[in-house]
N, C-alpha and C positions, 0 to 999 in steps of 0.2 A: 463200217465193218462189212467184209463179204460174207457174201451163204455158208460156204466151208466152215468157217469162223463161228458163225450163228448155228448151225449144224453139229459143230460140235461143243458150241455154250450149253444147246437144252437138250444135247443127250438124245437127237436125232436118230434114231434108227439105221441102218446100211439100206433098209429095202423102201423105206420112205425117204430117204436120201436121193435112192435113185428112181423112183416114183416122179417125185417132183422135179427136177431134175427135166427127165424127158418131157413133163407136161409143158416145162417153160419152153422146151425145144421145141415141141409142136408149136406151140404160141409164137416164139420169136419168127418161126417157118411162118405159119401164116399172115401174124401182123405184119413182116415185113415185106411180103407182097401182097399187101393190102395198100397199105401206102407208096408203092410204090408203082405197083400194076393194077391202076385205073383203068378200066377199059375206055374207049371215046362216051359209048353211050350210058355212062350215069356220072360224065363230069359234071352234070349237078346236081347229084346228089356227093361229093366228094367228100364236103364237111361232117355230112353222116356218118361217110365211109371211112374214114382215117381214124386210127387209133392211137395210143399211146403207148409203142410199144412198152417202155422203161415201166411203164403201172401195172400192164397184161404183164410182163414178164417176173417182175417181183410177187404179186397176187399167186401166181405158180407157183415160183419159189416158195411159198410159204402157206399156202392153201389148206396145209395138212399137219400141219407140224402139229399138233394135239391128236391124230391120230393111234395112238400108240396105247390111246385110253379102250380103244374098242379092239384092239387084237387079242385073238387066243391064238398067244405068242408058239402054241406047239404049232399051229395051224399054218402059222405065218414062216414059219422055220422049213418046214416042206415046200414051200411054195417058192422059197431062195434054193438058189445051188449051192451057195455055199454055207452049208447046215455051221448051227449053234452047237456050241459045245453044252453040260450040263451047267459048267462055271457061267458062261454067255446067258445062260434061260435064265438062270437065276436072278444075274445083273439087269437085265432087261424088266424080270418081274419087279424088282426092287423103283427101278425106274417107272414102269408105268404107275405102280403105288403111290410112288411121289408125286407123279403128273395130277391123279386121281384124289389128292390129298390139297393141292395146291388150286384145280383148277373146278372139280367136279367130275361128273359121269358125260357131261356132251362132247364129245370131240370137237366137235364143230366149234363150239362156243370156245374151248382151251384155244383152238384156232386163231381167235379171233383177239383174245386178250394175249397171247404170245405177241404175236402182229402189232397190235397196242403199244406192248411194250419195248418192241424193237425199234418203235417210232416212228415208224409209215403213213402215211397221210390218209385220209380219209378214203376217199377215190379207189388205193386199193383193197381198205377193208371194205368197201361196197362190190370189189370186184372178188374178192375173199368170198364173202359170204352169199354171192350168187352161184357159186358150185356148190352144186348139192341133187340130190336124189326130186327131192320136193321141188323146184325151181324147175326144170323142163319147156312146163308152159308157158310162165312167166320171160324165161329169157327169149324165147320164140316169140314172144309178142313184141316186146321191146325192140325198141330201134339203136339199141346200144350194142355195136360192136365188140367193145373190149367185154363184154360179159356175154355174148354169144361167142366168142375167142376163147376165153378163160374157161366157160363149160364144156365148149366142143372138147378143147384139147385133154381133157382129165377124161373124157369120153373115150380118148384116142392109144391110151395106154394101159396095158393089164400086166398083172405081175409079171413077166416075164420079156415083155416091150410093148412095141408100135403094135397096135392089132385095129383090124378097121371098125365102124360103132358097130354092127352088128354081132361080130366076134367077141366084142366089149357085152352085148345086153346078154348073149349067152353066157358068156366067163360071169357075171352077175349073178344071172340064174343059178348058175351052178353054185355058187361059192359060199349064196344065202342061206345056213341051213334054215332047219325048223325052228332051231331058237332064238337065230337074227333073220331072221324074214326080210327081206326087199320091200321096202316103202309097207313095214310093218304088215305085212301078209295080204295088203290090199291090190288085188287083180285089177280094178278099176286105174287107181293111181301110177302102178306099172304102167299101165300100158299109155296113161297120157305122158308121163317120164318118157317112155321112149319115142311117141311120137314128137313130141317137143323138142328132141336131140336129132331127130330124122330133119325135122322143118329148120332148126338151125346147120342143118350141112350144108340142105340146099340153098337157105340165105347165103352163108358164106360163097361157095364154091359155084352159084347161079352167076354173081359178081364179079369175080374175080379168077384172075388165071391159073393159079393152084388147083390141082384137084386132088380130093381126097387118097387115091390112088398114088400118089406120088409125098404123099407123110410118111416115109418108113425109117426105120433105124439107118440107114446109109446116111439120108438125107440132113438127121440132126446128129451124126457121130462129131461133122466139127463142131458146131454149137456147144453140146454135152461138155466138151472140153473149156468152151471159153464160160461157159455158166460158171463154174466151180470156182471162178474167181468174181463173179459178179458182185456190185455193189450194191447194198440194200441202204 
């Protein structure tokens, strides 16, 4: 089955649609000059460095799809151009209910068992479940690629597109109010999240010939297009 298909099985959202969407496009942008733009001096480290793009690209693909349990769907409606009607809020709250009914209160977790159930292999629910807020340090340490790939790039996109990490931890800041706090109100834990997304750009981009400057909407407009038939 492709994304489009599975996107519109569990009642995918338009703006997590195109969310994830872009994140695979970062991913595909990067993994595939990862593999294929080795520089001379770390061909041996190579087998480090090579990824899987088809497991990074689907882990994107599907990263988020239980999201739809933590929006305040007014919130989320502002934040699109193309505004919800009254009939739209409605159906959507109806949806999340059911999401909320069948999976729980974690996003993360509905994530994980959607994924499950789609029938994807192991490998990219490890790559699934290492995007996330709390993971930062841990992917920084790791000598795993595809989940230094799969974090950076959800780092790489905010509502409205390609934005670079720093524009990303601000748009964060802002968007957390008081009653969903950023890494639950803890100052500390912010700020090792964001250092841990600093030290995975320079991993990446220390390596390899992409540079973060050059991930923008131009760059994955074709992508964008060939995802939407992707097979999962």
């Amino acid at each position: 089955m492709n994304i489009s298909d599975i996107y519109k099985k569990y009642q995918i959202m338009p703006q997590l649609q195109e969310h994830q969407f872009r994140v695979a496009a970062v991913a595909m942008l990067i993994s595939g000059d990862i593999n294929r733009g080795i520089t001379p001096d770390i061909q041996q480290s190579r087998t480090d460095a090579e990824v899987n793009i088809d497991d990074v690209v689907k882990a994107c693909l599907l990263h988020d799809m239980g999201n739809i349990i933590k929006f305040d769907l007014v919130v989320t409606d502002r934040l699109h151009p193309n505004r919800f009607s009254k009939d739209d809020l409605a159906y959507w709250q109806k949806v999340k209910n059911d999401y909320i009914a069948k999976y729980g209160n974690d996003e993360h977790h509905a994530s994980i068992e959607i994924s499950r159930e789609i029938g994807v292999n192991e490998r990219i629910i490890g790559l699934i479940d290492c995007i996330g807020f709390q993971n930062g340090k841990s992917n920084a340490e790791s000598s795993d690629f595809g989940k230094k790939i799969c974090a950076y790039s959800d780092m790489r996109v905010g509502p409205k597109g390609i934005i670079s990490l720093e524009e990303r931890f601000t748009d964060l800041r802002k968007r957390y109010d008081a009653k969903h706090k950023l890494m639950g109100g803890n100052e500390n834990l912010r700020l090792e999240f964001e250092e841990g997304l600093r030290q995975i750009e320079k991993q990446i981009f220390q390596k390899y010939k992409i540079k973060p400057e050059e991930i923008t909407e131009k760059e994955i407009k074709e992508k964008l297009e060939e995802l939407k038939g992707f097979e999962i």
